[in-house]
N, C-alpha and C positions, 0 to 999 in steps of 0.2 A: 164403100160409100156410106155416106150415114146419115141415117132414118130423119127426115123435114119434124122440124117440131111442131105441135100445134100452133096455130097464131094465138094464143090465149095461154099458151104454154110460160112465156116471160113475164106473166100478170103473178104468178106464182115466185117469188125473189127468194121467198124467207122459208125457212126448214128447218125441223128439231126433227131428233132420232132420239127414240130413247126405251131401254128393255129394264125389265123385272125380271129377276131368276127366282123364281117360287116354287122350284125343285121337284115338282110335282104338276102335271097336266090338268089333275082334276083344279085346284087352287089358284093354277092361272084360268082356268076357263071360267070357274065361280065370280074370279074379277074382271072376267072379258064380259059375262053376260051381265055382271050390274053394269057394267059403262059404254058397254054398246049400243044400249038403249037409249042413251041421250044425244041426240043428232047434237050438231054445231047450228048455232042460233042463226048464223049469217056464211050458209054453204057458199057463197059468193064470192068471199072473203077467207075463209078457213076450213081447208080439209082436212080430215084427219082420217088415217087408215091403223085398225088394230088389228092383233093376228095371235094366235096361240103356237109358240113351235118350242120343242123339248121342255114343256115346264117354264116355258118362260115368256111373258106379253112382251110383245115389241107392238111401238107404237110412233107412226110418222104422221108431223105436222107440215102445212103447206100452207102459208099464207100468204095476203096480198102486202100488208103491211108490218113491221116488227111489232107495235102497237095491238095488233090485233093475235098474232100470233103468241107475245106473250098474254095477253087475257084470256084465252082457251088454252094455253098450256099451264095455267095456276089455277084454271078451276077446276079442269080434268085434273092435276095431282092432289088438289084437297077432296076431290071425291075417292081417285086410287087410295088415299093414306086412310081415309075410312073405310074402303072394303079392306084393304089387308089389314088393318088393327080389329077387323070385325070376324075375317080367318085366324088370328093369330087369339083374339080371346077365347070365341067358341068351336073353332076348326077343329083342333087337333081333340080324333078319339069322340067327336060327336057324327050322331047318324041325320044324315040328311033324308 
């Protein structure tokens, strides 16, 4: 038999999946913890779930509208593409 959806469950239409392989635990978590910090402006409208497994961020989007789903998936990768250009300049072989 399978599992009643929530009623609020179909308000969510829209979804991206999307992973980094940064081959290393410690350099995905350095970019898990700058971007976890910044909630989504309109949780109403857009959730987003992050997670650390083998070296690698996986990151799932959930929106109400495609509109809103892509404006928090283009601002979350221009802040991802400044922490890892930010690991990839002073990362390797520096002490944190």
């Amino acid at each position: 038999m399978a599992a009643a959806l929530p009623s609020d469950a179909s308000q969510w239409e829209f979804s991206c999946d999307f992973e980094v392989d940064y081959e290393s635990n410690e350099n995905a978590s350095i970019v898990y913890a700058a971007l976890a910090v910044d909630k989504e402006l309109q949780p109403d409208k857009v959730k987003r779930q992050i997670s650390v497994v083998n070296g690698k961020l996986l990151v799932h989007f959930e929106a109400v509208e495609a509109r809103f789903l892509r404006a928090s998936f283009s601002a979350f990768v221009d802040v991802l593409t400044l922490a890892t250009k930010t690991i990839e300049q002073f990362g390797q072989g520096m002490e944190l």
